[in-house]
Each structure stands twice: as structure tokens, then as C-alpha cells.
N, C-alpha and C positions, 0 to 999 in steps of 0.2 A: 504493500500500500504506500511506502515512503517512497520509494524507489518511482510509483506511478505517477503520483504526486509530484516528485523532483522532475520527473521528466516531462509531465504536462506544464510546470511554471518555466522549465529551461527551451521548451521547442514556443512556446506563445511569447518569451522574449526575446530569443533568437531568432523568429521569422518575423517578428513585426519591426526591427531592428534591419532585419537584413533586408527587408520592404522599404523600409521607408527613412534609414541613416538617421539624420541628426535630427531629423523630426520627432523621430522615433523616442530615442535618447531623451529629448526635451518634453515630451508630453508622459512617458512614463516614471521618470525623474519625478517629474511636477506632480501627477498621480502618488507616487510613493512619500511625497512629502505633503500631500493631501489629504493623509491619514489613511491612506490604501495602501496595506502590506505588502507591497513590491519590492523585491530585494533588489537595493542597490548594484550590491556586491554582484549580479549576474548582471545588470543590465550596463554595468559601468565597462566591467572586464570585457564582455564581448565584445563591447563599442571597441575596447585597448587591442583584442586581438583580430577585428576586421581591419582595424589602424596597421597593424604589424604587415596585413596581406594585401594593403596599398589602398583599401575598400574606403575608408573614412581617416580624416586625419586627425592625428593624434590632439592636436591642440584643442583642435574645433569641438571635437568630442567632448572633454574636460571640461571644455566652456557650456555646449547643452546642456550638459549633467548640471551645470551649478546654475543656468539659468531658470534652467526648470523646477530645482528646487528652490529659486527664488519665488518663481511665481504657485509654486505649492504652497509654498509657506505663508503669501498672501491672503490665498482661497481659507487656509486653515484659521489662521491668524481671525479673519473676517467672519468664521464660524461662531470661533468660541467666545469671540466680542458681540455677537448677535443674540447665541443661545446663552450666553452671561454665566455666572456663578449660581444665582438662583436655581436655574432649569440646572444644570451636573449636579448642585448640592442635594436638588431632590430625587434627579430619576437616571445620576450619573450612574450607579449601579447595574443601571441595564446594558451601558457600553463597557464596564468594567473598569468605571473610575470609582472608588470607594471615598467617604466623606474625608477620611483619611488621609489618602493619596492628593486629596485637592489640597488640602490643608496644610500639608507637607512641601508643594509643588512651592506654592503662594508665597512661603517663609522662607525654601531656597530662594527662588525668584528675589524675595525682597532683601537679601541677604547677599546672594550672589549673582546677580542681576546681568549684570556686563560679561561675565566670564560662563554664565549658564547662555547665554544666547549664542558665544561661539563654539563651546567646547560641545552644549548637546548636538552638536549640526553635524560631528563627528562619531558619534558612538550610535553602534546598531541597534534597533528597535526603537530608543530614544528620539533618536531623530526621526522617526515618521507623525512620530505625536507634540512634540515641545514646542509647533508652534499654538496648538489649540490650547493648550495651558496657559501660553504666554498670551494668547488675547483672552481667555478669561479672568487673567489674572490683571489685563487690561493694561501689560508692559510696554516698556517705548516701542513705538512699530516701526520708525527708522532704525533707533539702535538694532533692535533685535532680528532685523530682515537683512541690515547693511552689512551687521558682522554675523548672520547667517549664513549668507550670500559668499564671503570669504573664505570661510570655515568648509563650507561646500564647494567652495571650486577646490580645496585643499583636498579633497576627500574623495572629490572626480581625478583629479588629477592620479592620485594614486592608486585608484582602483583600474583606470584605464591604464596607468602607466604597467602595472601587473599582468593585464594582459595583454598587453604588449611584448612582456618581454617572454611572459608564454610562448605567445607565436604559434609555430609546428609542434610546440611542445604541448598544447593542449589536450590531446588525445594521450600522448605517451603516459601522460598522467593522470588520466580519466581514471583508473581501477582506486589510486589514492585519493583523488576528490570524492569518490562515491563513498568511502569508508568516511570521511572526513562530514560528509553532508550528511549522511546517515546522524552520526553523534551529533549533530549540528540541530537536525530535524527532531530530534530525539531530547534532547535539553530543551529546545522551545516548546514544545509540546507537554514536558514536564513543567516548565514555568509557567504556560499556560495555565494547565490544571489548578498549580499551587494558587495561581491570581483567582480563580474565578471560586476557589474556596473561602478563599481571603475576606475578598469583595461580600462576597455572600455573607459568610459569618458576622462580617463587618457588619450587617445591616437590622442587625439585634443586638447592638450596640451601639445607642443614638447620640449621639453627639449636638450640643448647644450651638447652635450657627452662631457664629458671631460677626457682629456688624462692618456692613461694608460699604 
């Protein structure tokens, strides 16, 4: 079933990538940072290894990727500034935000403010969701987009730059990738579970909103 799964997210981004180049790249990027679990790390590297085969150029690549999660991050950002704190404080639990985790989110933010806007633009799974936190939490939307934006092309850069230097070698290493994305598949899916217990138990444990 893991294996079916990898292979159905690896040929749906590899053929719409190898359809449509840096369109591609840019609309899926912006998807993945719009709160739709699309892995980077596949849609970045294959853009680095059609760059290696003359297909796409390496720079141009880097730059979609960080474009697009610029304008991901917009779509996100405009979400959670719409649907506000109130709407997640009451019925976040059905996306699997716990009163908790927002509260949590709110006090980093207010804490670490400048340095959470670049540094979550680089860590996996975080980054698909940190801008819908950061507008409910109603943080600067220049700062947070301008050095998310940065942080993101840092992050395209090195995942294309990866598979690039792949290349022809992509296949030779396919038997170790599959072992590698197995435990990959296999840890998310465990954390998954853990959150959506969490989240749950969380919610026979009421917590006093406090004003905002």
C-alpha cells in the first residue's frame, strides 16, 4: 500500500512537471505551501534532475519553486486572516489544530516572530502550514512573506541543486530511496496517528480562550 501510494504521488508529479516545466514547478510549489501536502522534496529534485538532462534550467527552477511558495503563502496567509482565531479556537479540531497547538503557535510567533517566518519556510511539514498560523495569528505579512520568500528560494535551491547532481544516478539509487521513503512514509503516518489522538483527547480538556 506504501509503495502504491509513493508511486501514485511520484508519476502525478513527475508527469505534470514533465508536461508543463516551470509552470509546473510554480503552481505545485504554491499548492504545497497552500496547505496541500505536496512534497517538496519530489517536486523540487525532479525539476534538479530534468535541469541535469538539459530539460529545465537549473536556476529558473529554484526560482519557481520559491515563487510559488511565495504566492502559496499569500492564498494561506489570507485564509487564516479570514477564518480568524475564533473559527480554529472553536472547530480547529476538525483540521487537526488542537486549542493547544494554536496557543502554542501564537507565543512562538510572539516570541520568535522574525526568525519563525524564515527558519519554518525550511523544515518539512512545517512549512506547508506556518503561513495559516501566521495570519491567524495576524503577523506582519510583509515581514513574514518577504523572508519567507528567501528562506524558500534557499530551500528550492537545494533540493533542485540535489537532483541535479543525481542526474543518471537517479535510478542506480532507486532500491535505496524506496527503503529510505518506506521509513519516511512510515514515521508520518505514525505522527499522524499520534496528532489526531492528541487533538482529540485535547478536546475534553477545555481550555479558557483568552482575549484577543
Amino acid at each position: 500500500m506504501i509503495h502504491a501510494l509513493l508511486e501514485m504521488i511520484g508519476l502525478f508529479v513527475i508527469n505534470i512537471i514533465a508536461q508543463f516545466g516551470y509552470w509546473a514547478v510554480f503552481g505545485l510549489m504554491a499548492l504545497e505551501s497552500a496547505n496541500v501536502p505536496i512534497p517538496s522534496e519530489v517536486i523540487l529534485t525532479y525539476a534538479g534532475f530534468l535541469s541535469s538532462r538539459g530539460v529545465l534550467n537549473f536556476h529558473l527552477s529554484a526560482l519557481a519553486g520559491a515563487l510559488g511558495c511565495l504566492v502559496g503563502s499569500v492564498i494561506s496567509y489570507a485564509i487564516g486572516l479570514k477564518l480568524g482565531r475564533p473559527f480554529l479556537w472553536r472547530y480547529g479540531k476538525w483540521v487537526l489544530v488542537s486549542q493547544k497547538d494554536l496557543l502554542f503557535a501564537e507565543r512562538f510567533l510572539d516570541k520568535y516572530g522574525t526568525a519563525t517566518y524564515f527558519f519554518s519556510r525550511m523544515l518539512p511539514v512545517v512549512r506547508t502550514f506556518i503561513s495559516l498560523v501566521i495570519g491567524v495569528s495576524k503577523g506582519n505579512f510583509i515581514k513574514s512573506n518577504l523572508y519567507g520568500f528567501f528562506a524558500s528560494w534557499i530551500w528550492s535551491y537545494v533540493l533542485v541543486y540535489v537532483g541535479l547532481k543525481l542526474g543518471d544516478n537517479w535510478q542506480s539509487i532507486k532500491p535505496w530511496w524506496d527503503k529510505f521513503s518506506y521509513l519516511v512514509v512510515a514515521a508520518i503516518l505514525v505522527a499522524v496517528i499520534w496528532h489526531i489522538f492528541r487533538v482529540l483527547r485535547s478536546k475534553n480538556e477545555p481550555l479558557a480562550t483568552p482575549q484577543k
